[in-house]
PAKOL-168431 format. One record per residue (C-alpha): y, z, x; residue number from 1. Coordinates in nm, 3 decimals, m for minus. Example, Ala and Ser with C-alpha at 12.3 -4.5 7.8 and 13.67 -1.06 7.14 Angstrom:
BEGIN
NODE_m0.450_0.780_1.230_1;
NODE_m0.106_0.714_1.367_2;
//
This chain:
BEGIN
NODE_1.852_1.824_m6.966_1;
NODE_1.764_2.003_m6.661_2;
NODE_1.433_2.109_m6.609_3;
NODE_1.478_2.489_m6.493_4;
NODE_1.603_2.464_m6.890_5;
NODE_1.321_2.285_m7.003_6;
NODE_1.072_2.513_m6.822_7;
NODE_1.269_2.783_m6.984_8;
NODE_1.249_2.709_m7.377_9;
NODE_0.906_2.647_m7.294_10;
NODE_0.840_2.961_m7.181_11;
NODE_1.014_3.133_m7.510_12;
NODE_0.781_2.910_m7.754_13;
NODE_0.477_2.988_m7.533_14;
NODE_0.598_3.413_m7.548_15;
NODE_0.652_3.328_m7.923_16;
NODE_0.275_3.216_m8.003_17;
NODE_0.141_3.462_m7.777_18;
NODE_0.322_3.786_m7.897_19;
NODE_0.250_3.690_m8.290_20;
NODE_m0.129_3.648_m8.149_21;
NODE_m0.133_3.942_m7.980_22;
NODE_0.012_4.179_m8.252_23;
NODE_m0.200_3.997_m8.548_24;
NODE_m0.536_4.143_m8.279_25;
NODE_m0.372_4.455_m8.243_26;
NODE_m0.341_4.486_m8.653_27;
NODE_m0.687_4.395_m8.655_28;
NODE_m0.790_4.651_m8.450_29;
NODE_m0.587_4.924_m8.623_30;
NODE_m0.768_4.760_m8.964_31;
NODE_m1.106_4.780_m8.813_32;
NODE_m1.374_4.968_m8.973_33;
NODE_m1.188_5.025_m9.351_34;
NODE_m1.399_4.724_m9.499_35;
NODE_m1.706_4.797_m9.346_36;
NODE_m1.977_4.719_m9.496_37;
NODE_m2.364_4.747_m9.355_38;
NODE_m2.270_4.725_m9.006_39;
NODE_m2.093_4.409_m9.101_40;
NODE_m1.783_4.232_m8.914_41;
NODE_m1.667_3.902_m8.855_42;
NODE_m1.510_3.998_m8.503_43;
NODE_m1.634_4.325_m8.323_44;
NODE_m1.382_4.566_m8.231_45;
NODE_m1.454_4.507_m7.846_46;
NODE_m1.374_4.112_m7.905_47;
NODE_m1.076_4.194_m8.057_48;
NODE_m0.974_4.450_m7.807_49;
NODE_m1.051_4.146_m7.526_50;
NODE_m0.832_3.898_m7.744_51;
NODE_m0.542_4.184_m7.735_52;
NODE_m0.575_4.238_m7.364_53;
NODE_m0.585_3.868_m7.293_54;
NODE_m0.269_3.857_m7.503_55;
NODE_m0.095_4.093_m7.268_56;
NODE_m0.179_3.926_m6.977_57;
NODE_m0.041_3.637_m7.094_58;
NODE_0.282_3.800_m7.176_59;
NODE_0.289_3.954_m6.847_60;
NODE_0.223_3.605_m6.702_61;
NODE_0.530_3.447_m6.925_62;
NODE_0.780_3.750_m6.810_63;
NODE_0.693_3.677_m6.436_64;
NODE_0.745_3.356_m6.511_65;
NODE_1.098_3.377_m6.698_66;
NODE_1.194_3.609_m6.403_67;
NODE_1.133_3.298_m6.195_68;
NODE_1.303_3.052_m6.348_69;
NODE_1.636_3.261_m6.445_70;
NODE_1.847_3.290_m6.133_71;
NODE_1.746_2.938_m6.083_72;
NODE_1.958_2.811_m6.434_73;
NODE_2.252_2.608_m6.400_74;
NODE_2.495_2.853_m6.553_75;
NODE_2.605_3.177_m6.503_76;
NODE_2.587_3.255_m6.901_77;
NODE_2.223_3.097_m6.899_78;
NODE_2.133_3.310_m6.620_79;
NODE_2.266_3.666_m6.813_80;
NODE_2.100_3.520_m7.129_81;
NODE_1.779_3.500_m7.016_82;
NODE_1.780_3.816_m6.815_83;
NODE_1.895_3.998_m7.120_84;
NODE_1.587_3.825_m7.279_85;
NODE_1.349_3.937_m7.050_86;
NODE_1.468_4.315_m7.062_87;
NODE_1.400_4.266_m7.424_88;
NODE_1.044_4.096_m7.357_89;
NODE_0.964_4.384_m7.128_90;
NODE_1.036_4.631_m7.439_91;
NODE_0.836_4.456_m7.664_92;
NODE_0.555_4.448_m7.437_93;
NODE_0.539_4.803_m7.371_94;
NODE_0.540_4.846_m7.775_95;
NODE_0.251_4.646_m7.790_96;
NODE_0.075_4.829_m7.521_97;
NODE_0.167_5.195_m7.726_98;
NODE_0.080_5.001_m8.011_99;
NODE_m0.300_4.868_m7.879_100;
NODE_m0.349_5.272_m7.824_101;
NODE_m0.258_5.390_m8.106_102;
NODE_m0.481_5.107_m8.269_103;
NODE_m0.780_5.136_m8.113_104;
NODE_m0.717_5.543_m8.199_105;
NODE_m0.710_5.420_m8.567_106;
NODE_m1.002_5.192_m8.556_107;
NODE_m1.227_5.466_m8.399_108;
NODE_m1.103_5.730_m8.691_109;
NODE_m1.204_5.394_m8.963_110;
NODE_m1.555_5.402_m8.762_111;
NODE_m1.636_5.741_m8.816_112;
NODE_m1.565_5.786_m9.164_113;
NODE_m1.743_5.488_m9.227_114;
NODE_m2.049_5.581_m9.056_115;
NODE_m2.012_5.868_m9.242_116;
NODE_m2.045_5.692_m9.618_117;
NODE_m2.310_5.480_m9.457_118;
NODE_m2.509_5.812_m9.346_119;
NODE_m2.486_5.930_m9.663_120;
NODE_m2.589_5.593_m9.858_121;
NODE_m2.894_5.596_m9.601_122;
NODE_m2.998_5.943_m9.706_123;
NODE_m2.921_5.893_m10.098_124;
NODE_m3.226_5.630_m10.075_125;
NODE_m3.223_5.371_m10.405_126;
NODE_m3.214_4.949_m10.330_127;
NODE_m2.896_4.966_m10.193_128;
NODE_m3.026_5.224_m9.914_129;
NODE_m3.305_4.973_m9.833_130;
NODE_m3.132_4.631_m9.818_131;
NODE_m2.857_4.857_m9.582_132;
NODE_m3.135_4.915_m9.326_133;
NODE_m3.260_4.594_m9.318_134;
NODE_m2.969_4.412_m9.264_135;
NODE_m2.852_4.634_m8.997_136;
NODE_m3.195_4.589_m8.812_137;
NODE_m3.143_4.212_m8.850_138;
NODE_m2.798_4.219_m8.666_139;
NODE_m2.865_4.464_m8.414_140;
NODE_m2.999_4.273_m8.167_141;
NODE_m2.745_3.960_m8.251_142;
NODE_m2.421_4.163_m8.231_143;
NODE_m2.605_4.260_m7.920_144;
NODE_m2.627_3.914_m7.771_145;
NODE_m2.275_3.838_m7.902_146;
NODE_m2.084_4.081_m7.742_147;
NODE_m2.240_4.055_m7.446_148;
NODE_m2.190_3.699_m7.453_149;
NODE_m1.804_3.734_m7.561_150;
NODE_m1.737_3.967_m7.270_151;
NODE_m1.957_3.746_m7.013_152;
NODE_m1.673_3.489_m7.180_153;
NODE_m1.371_3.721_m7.196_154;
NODE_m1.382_3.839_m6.802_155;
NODE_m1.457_3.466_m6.698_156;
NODE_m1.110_3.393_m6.922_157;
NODE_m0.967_3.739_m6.738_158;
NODE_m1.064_3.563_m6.376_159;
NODE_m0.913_3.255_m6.476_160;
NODE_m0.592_3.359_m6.598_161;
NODE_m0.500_3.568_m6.286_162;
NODE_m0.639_3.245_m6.060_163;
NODE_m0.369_3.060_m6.220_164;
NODE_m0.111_3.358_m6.166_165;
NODE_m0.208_3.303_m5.814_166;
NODE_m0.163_2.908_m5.812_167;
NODE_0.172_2.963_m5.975_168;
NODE_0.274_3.177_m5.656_169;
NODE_0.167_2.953_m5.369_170;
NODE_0.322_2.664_m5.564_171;
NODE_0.644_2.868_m5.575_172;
NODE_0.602_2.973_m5.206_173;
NODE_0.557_2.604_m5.108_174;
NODE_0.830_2.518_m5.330_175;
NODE_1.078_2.749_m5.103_176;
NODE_0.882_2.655_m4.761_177;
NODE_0.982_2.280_m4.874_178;
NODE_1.301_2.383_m4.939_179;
NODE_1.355_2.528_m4.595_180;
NODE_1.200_2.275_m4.398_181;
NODE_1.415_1.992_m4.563_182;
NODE_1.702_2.242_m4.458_183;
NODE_1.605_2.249_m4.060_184;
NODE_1.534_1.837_m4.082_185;
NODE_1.881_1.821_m4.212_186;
NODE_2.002_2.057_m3.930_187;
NODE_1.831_1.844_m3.683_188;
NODE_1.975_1.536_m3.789_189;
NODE_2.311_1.654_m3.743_190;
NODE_2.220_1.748_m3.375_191;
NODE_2.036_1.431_m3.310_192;
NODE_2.360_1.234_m3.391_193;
NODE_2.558_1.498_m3.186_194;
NODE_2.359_1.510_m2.889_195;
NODE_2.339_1.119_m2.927_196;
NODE_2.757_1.124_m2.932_197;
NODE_2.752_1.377_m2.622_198;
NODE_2.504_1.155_m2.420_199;
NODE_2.741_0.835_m2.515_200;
NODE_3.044_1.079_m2.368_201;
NODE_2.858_1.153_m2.039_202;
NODE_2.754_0.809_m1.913_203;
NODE_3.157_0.676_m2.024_204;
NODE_3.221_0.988_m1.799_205;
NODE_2.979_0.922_m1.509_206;
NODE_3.096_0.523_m1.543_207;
NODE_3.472_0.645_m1.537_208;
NODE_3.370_0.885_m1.214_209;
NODE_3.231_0.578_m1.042_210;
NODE_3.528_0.367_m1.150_211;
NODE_3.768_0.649_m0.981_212;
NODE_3.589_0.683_m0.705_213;
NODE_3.610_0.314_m0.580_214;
NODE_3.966_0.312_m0.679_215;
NODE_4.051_0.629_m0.450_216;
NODE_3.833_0.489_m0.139_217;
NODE_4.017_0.105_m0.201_218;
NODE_4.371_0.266_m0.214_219;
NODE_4.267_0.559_0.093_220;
NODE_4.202_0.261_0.283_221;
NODE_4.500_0.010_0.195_222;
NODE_4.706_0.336_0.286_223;
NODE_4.533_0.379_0.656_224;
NODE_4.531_0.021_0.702_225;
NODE_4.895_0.052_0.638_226;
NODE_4.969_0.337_0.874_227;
NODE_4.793_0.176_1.130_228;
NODE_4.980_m0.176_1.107_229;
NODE_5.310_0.074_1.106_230;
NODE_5.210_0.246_1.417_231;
NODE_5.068_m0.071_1.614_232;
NODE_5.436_m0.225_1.530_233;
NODE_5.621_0.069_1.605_234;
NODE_5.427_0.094_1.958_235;
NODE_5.499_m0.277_2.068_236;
NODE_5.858_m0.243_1.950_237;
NODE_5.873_0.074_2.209_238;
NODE_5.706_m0.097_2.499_239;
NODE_5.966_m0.373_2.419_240;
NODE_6.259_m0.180_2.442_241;
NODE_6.157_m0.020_2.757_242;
NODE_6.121_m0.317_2.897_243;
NODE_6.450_m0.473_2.854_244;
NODE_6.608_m0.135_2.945_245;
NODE_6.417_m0.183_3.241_246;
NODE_6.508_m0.536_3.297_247;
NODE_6.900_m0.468_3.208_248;
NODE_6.891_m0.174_3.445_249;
NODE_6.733_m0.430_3.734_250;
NODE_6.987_m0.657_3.677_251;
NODE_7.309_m0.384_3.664_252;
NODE_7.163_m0.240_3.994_253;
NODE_7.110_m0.541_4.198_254;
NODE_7.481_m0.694_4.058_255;
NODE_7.592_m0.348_4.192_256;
NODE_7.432_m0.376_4.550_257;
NODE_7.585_m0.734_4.598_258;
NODE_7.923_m0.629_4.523_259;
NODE_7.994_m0.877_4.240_260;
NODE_8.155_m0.635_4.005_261;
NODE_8.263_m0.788_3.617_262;
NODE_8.500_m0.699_3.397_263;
NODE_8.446_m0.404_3.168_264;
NODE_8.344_m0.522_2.853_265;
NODE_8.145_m0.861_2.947_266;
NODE_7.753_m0.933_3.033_267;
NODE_7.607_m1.267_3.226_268;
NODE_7.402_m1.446_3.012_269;
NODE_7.271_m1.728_3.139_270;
NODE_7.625_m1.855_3.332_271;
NODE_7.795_m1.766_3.013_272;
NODE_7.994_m1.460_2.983_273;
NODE_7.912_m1.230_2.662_274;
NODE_8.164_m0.998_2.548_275;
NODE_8.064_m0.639_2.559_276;
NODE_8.152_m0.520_2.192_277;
NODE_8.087_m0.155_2.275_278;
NODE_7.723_m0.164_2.073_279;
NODE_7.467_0.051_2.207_280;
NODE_7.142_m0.133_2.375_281;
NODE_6.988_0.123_2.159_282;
NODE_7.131_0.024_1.853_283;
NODE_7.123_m0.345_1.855_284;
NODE_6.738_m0.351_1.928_285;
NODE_6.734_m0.175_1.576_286;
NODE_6.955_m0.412_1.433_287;
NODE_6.689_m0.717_1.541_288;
NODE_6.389_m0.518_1.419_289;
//
């Protein structure tokens, strides 16, 4: 069973035994003073007036208590249950209250018509008359010491009751602070592990940066060793093919000056006449490249 539940019927035996107490002092009270005898009583009306108020408290203490524990009940028919309950504590406590009044109203009326037949048994004299007025001389001074005592003993019960009142709220207010504080270490967990999963995502970042930068500079630098192997070739390729046009030009002019003309068509090369196909010098040196 869960213990909100448990904490709950507990509550309802403990307002059961108190409220039966409570009205069985109050009845007393209302009763007080018909049976009186010589001064004599076996509780005095300001005991039993302490017992009813202590009653009350306790009541009070037990509806604070159920008022507690309700919206904290597993169900949403337990909860309406017991709040119905406690509306119908909170009427039976103010009846108890009008009740005590009207009590103590009737126990002061019992009083003074029975100081009134013990007046007039004083003043009718006879044995009866005497033994009165001794007895009450012999109790004065105890019921006295008694009631002093029992409200030395009530008030010290009075302090006690609300120190517990108080203990019950700063157990309930550490209850709650507990509760919060387990929320916020839960919160922080779940940051911990995500700022532990964005700190594993930076340095696979910063590693990948590094990683891309040595692959751009390797590749910038394959490409301008490239270009620069393409333009040293291209350059000696030029300075090659002006100097054969150079040389072929040499060769034309001084064949030219001598007067030893060739056929149309045909080159000297080395004592060996090459046909002249009609290819440009131009072309052919692209040909061999």
């Amino acid at each position: 069973m869960d213990e909100v539940v448990v904490q709950v019927e507990k509550t309802k035996r403990e307002w059961d035994d108190a409220y039966e107490k409570t009205f069985e002092h109050i009845l007393a009270i209302q009763e007080y003073g018909k049976s009186r005898r010589g001064g004599e009583e076996k509780i005095s009306l300001q005991r039993l007036n302490g017992l009813a108020q202590d009653g009350l408290s306790l009541l009070n203490s037990l509806q604070f208590n159920l008022d507690l524990l309700a919206p904290q009940l597993p169900s949403d028919d337990q909860v309406q249950s017991t709040q119905s309950l406690l509306e119908t504590w909170k009427n039976q406590y103010q009846s108890l209250r009008v009740n005590l009044r009207s009590a103590n109203l009737k126990a002061k009326d019992n009083m003074r018509k029975a100081a009134q037949q013990e007046r007039e048994l004083l003043l009718g004299g006879g044995t009866e008359s005497t033994d009165l007025r001794r007895k009450r001389q012999a109790n004065a001074g105890v019921t006295s010491d008694a009631e002093s005592i029992t409200e030395s003993l009530r008030r010290s019960r009075q302090l006690m009751v609300q120190e517990v009142e108080r203990s019950t709220n700063t157990l309930v207010a550490f209850d709650e602070s507990t509760g919060v504080l387990k929320k916020a270490e839960s919160e922080y967990k779940g940051h911990r592990s995500l700022l532990s999963r964005t700190r594993n995502l930076l340095s696979t970042m910063q590693r990948q940066d590094v990683i891309d930068r040595v692959i751009l500079i390797i590749g910038f630098s394959l490409f301008v060793c490239a270009v620069l192997y393409v333009v040293s070739k291209r350059i000696g390729i030029l300075k090659l093919q002006q100097m054969a046009t150079a040389a072929i030009k040499a060769q034309l002019a001084g064949k030219a000056a001598n007067g030893d003309a060739m056929p149309l068509g045909q080159e000297f090369d080395g004592g060996n006449t090459v046909p002249n196909v009609g290819i440009p010098l131009q072309q052919r040196l692209h040909d061999e490249l």
